[in-house]
N, C-alpha and C positions, 0 to 999 in steps of 0.2 A: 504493500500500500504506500510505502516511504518513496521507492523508486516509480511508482505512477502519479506522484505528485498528490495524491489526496490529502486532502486536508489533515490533521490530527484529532479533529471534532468530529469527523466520521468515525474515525478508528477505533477512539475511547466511544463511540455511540454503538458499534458495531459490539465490544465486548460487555459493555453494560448490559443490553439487549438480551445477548445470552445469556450473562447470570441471569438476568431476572425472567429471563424467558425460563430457564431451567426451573427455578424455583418455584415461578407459579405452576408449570406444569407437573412438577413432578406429584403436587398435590388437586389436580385436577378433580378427582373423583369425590374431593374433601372443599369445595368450591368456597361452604361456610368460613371457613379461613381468607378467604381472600381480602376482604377490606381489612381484617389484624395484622396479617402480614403484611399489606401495605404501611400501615402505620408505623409498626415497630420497626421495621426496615428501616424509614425515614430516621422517626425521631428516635428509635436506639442508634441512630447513627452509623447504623451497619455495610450502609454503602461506602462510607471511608474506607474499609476495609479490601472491599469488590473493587474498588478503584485503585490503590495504592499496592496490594499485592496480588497484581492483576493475575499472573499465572498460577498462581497457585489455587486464588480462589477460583478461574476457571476447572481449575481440575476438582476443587469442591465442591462447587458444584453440579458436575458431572457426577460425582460419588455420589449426594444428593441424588438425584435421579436414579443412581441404578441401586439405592435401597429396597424398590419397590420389588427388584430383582432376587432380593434376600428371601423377603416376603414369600415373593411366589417360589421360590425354590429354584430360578432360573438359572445357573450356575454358568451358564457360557455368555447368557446376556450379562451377568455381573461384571465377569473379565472379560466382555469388551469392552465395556466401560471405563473399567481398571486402564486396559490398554490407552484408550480415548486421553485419560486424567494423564497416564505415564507420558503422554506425546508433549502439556502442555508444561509440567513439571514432573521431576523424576523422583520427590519424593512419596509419590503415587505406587509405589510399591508396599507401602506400609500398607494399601488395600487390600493386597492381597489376603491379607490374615485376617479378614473381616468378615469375610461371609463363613468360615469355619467356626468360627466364636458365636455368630447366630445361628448354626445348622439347624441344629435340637430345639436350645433353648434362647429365648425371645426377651425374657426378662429377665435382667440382669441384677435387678436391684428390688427386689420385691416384699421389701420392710421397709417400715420410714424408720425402727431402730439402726438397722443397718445402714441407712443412708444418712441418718443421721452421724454415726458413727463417725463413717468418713468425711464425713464434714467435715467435722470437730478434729482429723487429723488432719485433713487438708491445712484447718486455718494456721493449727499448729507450723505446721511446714513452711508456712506460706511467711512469719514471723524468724524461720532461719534458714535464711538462701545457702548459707554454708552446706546444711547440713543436707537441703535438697541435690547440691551439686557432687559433694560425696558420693549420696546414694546413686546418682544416676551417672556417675562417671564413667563407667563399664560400660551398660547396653550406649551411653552417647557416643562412646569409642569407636564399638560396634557398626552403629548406626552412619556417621560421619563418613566410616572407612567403607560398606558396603556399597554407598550412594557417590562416592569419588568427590568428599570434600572433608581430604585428606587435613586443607588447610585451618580448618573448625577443630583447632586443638583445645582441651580442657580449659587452656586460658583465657578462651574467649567468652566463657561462661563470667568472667572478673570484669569484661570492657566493660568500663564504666558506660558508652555512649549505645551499647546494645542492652543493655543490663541493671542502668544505674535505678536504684532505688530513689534517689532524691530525682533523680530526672522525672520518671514517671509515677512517683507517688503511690509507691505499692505499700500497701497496708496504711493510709496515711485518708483524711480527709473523707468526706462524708459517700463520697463512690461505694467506699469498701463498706458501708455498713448498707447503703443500698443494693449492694448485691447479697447482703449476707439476707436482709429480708425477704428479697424475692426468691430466694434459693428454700428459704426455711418452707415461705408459706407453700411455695408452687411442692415442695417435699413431702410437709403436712396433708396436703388433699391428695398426693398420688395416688393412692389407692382408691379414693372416691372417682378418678379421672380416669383411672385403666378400666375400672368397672362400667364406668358412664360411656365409652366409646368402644371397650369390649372388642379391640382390634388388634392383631399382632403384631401390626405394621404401626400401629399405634406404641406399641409396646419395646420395639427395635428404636425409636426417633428417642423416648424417653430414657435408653439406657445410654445410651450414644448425648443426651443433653445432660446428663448429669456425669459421663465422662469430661463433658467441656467444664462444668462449675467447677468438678474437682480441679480444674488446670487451672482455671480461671486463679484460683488460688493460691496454688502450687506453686505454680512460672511466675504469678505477676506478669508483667508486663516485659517480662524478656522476650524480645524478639526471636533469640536463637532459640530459646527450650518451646516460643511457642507455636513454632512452624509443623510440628508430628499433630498440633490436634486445631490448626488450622481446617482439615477436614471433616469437623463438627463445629464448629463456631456457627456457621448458619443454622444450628439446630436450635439455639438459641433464640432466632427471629421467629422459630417455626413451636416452637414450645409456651411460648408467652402466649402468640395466637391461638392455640388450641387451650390452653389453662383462662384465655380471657373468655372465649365462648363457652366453655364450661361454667364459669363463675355466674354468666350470664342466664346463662338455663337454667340454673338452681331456682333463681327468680326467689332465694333467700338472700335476706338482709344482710347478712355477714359476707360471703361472698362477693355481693351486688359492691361491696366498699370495698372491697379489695379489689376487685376489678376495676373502679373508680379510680384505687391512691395506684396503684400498675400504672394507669392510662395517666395523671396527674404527674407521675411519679417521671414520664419519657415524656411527657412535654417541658418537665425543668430542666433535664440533664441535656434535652436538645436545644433549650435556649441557652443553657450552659456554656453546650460547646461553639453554638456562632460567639457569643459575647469574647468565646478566647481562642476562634480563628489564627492569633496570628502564633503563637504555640503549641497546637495542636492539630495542623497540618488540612483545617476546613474551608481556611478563607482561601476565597478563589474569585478569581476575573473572567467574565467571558473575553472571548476570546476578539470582540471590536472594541472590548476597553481599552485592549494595552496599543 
């Protein structure tokens, strides 16, 4: 597109397109979702992400789509998918070992003690990076050296400018405890929520969003550790929309507000982040301003 002269605002239009083309298709037959997932897209600010690390989130979004493939047991449709993600980034091999982990079993996390559990270790972890980068020094060795980026040694886990705590305010400032609430309550009701949509496919999005919270935690805002669960982070946009129609059908009082402080809760943090565009990589020019 660079060498036919086309503009740059097609290009980025062109890739936008297909994330978002994936994502609403991928829940097509779940239509109800559609106006939440518009929303939380926006104002959880999820498109920063689609846009900034473009290829990778194309390949997760392709993952995205070929869950469906889990679901129905489709095993060749999955890995071509697989293959599709590996063409656009190569750490799309970690898919591989995904549809073996949901062969059998669908739910993965099927107690809110247990899920609780790892919370409370999560948050643990998430308070000493040392000690998360210890534990993960081996499989990241592994990992680094399988994928041919030989030059992501241990010590890059310490750059301050991929990693810094003070840069990005990990565990620090009113983010952290807004995730910790939507993570408890959307936890609290899981089992009212598996029951109320009664789907297995249903069942596979939730075990896969609560592997994200756990990183969410865990990595903080490290770029390098958060690149293996970049292919669940859109499960995120897609978990809020199903837990806010949920809250909504109860057509109970307690729920009906919780679904309100959700929806109140991604209108602040989206006026949040215009108001501090010029640090957090949102402000932007069209393209006849400059």
């Amino acid at each position: 597109m660079s060498n036919l002269g086309i503009h740059y605002a097609l290009y980025f239009t062109l890739w936008a397109f297909v994330e978002v083309f994936l994502l609403f298709y991928t829940f097509r037959r779940q239509r109800f979702l559609f106006p939440y997932i518009t929303f939380y897209l926006i104002f959880g600010s999820y498109y920063l992400s689609m846009m900034n690390i473009i290829r990778q989130q194309l390949a997760a979004c392709v993952f995205l789509f070929s869950l469906q493939y889990i679901d129905s047991q489709k095993w060749v449709k999955y890995y071509l998918c697989v293959l599709l993600a590996f063409l656009f980034h190569k750490s799309a091999l970690l898919l591989l070992f995904v549809y073996p982990i949901f062969r059998k079993e669908k739910d993965w996390f099927p107690t809110r003690k247990f899920q609780y559990l790892l919370l409370l270790i999560a948050l643990y972890l998430s308070m000493n990076y040392n000690l998360v980068v210890k534990l993960i020094s081996i499989p990241f060795a592994l990992f680094t050296g399988a994928l041919g980026y030989e030059n992501y040694l241990e010590g890059i886990l310490y750059n301050e400018k991929l990693n810094s705590v003070a840069q990005f305010g990990n565990n620090t400032g009113l983010g952290v405890y807004i995730q910790v609430y939507l993570s408890f309550v959307m936890i609290w009701y899981s089992k009212r929520m598996k029951a109320h949509y009664a789907d297995s496919f249903f069942l596979i999005i939730y075990s896969l969003w609560f592997v994200r919270i756990l990183a969410d935690f865990v990595v903080g805002d490290s770029i390098i550790l958060n690149r293996p669960f970049v292919y669940v982070y859109n499960l995120k946009i897609v978990m809020l929309a199903y837990f806010t129609v949920f809250c909504l059908r109860t057509k109970q009082k307690i729920p009906l507000l919780i679904a309100c402080s959700f929806i109140l809760i991604h209108i602040i943090l989206f006026l949040n982040v215009l108001s501090n565009g010029e640090v957090n990589t949102s402000m932007f020019k069209f393209f006849w301003q400059i």
